[in-house]
Backbone as a ProteinNet text record, in pm:
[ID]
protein_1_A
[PRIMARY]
XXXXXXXXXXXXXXXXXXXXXXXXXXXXXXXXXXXXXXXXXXXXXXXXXXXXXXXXXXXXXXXXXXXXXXXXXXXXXXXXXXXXXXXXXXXXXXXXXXXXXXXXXXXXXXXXXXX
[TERTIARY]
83.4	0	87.6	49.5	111.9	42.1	169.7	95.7	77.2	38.3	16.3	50.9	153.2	159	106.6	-31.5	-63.4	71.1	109.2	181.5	76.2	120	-17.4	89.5	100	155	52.7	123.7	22.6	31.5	116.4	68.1	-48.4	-56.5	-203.6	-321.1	-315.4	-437.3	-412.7	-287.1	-317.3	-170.4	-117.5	14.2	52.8	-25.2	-5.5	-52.3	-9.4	-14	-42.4	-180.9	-162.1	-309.3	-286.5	-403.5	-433.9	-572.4	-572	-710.8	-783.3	-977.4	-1006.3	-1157.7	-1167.7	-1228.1	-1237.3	-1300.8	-1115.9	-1025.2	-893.3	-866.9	-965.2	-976.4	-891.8	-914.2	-852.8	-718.8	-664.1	-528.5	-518.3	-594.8	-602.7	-551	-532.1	-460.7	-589.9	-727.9	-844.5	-890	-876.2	-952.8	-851.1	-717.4	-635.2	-613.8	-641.7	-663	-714.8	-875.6	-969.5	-1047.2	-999.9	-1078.3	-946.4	-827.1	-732.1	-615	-617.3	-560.1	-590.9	-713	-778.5	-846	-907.5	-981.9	-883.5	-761.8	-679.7	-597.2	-572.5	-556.2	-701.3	-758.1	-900	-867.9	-847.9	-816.2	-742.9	-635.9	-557.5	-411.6	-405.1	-308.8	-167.3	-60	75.2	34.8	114.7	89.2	256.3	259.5	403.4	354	368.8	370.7	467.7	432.6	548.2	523.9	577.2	599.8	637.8	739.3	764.8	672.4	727.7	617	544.5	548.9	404.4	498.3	419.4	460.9	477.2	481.4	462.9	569.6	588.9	612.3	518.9	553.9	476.6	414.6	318.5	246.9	286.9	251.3	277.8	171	60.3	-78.2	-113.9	-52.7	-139.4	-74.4	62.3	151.4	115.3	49.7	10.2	-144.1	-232.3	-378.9	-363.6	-268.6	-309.9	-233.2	-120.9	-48.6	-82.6	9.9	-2.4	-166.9	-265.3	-364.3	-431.1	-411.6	-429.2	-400	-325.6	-274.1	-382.5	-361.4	-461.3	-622.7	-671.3	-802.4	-843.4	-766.2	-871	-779.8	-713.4	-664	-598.8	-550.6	-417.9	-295.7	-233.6	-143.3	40.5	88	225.9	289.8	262	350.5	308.3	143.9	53.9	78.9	79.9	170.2	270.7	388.1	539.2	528.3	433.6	405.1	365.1	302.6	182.9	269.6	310.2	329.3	487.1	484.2	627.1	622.1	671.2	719.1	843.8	796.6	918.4	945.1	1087.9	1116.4	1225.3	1293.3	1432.5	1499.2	1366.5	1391.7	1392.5	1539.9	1512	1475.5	1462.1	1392.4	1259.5	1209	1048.9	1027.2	1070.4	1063.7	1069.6	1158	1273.1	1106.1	1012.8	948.7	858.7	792.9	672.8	693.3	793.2	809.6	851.3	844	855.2	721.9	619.6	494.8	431.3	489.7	384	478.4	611.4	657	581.5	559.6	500.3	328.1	263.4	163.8	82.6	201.9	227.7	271.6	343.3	425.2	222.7	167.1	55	-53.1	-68.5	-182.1	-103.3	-10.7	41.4	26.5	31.6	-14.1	-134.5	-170.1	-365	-418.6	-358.4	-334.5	-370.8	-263.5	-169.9	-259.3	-361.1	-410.6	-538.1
-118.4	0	124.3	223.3	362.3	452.5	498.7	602	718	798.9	959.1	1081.6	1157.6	1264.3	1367	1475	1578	1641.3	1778.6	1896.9	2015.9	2065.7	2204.2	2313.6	2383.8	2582.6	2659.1	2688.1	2744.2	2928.9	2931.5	3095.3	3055	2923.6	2931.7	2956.1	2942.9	2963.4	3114.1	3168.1	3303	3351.8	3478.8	3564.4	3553.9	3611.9	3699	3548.1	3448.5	3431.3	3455.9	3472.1	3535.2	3499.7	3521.1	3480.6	3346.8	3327.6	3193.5	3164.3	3282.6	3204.4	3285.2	3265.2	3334.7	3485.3	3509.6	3629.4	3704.1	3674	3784.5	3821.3	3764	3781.8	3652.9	3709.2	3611.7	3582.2	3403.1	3376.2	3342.8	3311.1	3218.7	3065	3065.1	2912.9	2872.5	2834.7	2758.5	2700	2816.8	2760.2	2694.5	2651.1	2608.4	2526	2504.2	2370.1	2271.7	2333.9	2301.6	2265.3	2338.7	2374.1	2266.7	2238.1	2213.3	2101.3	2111.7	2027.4	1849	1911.5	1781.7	1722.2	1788	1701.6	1597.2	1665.8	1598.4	1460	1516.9	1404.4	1291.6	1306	1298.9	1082.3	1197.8	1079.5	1032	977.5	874.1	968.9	1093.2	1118.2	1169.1	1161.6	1206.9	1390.4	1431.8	1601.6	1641.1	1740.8	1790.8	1949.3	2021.4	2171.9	2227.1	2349.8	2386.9	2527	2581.6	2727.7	2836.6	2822.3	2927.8	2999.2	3102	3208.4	3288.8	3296.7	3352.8	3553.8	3608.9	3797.1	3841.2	3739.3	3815.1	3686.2	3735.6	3626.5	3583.6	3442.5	3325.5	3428.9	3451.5	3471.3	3336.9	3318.7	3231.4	3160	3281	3251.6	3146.9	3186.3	3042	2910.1	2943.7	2794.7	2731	2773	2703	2693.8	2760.6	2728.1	2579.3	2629.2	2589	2397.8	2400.1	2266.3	2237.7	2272.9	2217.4	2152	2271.7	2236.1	2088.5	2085.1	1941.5	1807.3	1844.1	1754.1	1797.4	1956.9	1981	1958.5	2014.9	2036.3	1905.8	1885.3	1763.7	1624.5	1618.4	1489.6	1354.6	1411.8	1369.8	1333.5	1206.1	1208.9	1274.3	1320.4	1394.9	1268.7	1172.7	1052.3	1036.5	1039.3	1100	1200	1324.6	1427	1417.1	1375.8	1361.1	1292.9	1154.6	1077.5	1150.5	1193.5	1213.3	1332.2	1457	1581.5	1606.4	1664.2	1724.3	1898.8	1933	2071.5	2078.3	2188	2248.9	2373.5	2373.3	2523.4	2547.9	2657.7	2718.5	2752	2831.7	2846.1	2752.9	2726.6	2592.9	2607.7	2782.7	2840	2775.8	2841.3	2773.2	2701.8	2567.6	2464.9	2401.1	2478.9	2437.7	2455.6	2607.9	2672.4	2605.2	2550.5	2431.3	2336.8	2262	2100.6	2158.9	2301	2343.8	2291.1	2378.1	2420.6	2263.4	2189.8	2080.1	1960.3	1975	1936.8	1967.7	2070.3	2159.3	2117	2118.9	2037.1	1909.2	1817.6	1676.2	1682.7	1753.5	1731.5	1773.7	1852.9	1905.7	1791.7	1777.9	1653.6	1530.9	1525.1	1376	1418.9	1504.1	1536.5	1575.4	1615.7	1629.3	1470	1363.6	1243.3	1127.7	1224.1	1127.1	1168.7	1276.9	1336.6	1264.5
0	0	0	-111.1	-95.5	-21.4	120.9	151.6	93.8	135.2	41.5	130.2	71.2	154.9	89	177.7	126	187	79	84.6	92.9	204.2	228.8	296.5	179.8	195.2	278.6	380.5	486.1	390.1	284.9	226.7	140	74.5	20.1	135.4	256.8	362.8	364.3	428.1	474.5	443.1	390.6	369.5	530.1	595.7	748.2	821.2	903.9	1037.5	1125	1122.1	1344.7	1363.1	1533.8	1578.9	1624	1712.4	1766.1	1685.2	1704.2	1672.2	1592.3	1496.6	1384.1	1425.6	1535.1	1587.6	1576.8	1594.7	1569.3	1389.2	1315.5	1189.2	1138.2	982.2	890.3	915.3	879.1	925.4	1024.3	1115.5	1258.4	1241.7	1380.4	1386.1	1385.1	1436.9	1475.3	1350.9	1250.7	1111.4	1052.4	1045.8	978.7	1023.7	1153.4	1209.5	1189.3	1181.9	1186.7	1044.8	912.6	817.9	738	792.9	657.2	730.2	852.8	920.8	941.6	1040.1	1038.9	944.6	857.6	758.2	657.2	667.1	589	703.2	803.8	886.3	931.5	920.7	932.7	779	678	566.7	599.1	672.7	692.2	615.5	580.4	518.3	571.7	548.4	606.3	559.1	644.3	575.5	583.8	476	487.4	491.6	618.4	613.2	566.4	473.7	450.4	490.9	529.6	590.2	586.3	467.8	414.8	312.8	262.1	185.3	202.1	369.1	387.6	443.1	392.3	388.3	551.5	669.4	815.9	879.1	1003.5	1068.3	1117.4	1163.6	1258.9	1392.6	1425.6	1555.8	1652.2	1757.5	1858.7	1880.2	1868.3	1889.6	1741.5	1641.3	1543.7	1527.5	1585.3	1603.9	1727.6	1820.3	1947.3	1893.5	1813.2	1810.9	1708	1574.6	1462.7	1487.7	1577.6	1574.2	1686.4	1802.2	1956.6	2003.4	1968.8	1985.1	1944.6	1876	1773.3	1906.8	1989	2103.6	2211.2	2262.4	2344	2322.5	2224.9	2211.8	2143.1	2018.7	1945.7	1959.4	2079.4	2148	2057.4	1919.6	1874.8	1984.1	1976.4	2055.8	2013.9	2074.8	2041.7	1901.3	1935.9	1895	1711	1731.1	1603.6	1537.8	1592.1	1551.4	1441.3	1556.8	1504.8	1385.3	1397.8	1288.9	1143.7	1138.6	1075.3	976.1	1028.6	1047.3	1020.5	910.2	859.3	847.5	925	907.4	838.9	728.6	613.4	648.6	625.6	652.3	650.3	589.3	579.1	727.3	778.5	940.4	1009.8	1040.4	1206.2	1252.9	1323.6	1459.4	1467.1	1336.8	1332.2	1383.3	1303.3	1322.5	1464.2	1517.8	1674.1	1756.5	1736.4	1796.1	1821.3	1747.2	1656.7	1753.1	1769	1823.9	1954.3	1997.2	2174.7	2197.1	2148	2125.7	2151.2	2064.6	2065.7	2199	2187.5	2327.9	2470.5	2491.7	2564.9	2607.2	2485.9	2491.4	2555.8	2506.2	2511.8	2687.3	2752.1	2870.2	2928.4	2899.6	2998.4	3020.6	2839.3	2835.7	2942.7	2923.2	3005.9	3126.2	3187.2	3374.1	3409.4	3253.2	3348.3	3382.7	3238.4	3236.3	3362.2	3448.4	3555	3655.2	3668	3817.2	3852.3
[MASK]
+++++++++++++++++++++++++++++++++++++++++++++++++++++++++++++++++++++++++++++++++++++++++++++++++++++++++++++++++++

């Protein structure tokens, strides 16, 4: 069986980055999550983000709504994630920032977990 990796340019969603929910306007992490993330994980598919292109920097607020969350809110496990989930990018930082974010995540879900 071939798997399939979708490739999804987060500048085809939005130039500008920011934000957590669709009430901070267009370019939120919630809808990119939500609208382009999961449905594609949803199919059984590998995803490769790619990240560059986009006219702003990364907000904090859509790399913790649009990825981490995915662990917090819609209870993906970190391990699923890692699996699943390729971040592209010229920037290591990004990248470095991304797998804090979802490190970070993963450490909380595992102690609400444990209580």
């Amino acid at each position: 069986m071939v798997e399939t990796k979708m490739h999804l340019k987060v500048s085809d969603y939005t130039m500008e980055p920011f934000g957590r929910y669709p009430t901070d306007g267009e370019g939120n992490g919630e809808t990119y999550r939500k609208k382009i993330i999961i449905p594609a994980l949803n199919k059984g598919l590998r995803l490769a983000i790619h990240l560059d292109g986009v006219s702003d920097e990364y907000g904090s607020s859509f790399l913790v709504e649009a990825f981490a969350n995915l662990i917090r809110k819609d209870r993906y496990s970190y391990s699923d994630i890692k699996d699943k989930i390729e971040f592209v990018s010229h920037d290591k930082n990004l990248i470095d920032e991304i797998n804090y974010y979802l490190s970070e995540a993963n450490a909380e879900t595992n102690k609400n977990i444990l209580r």
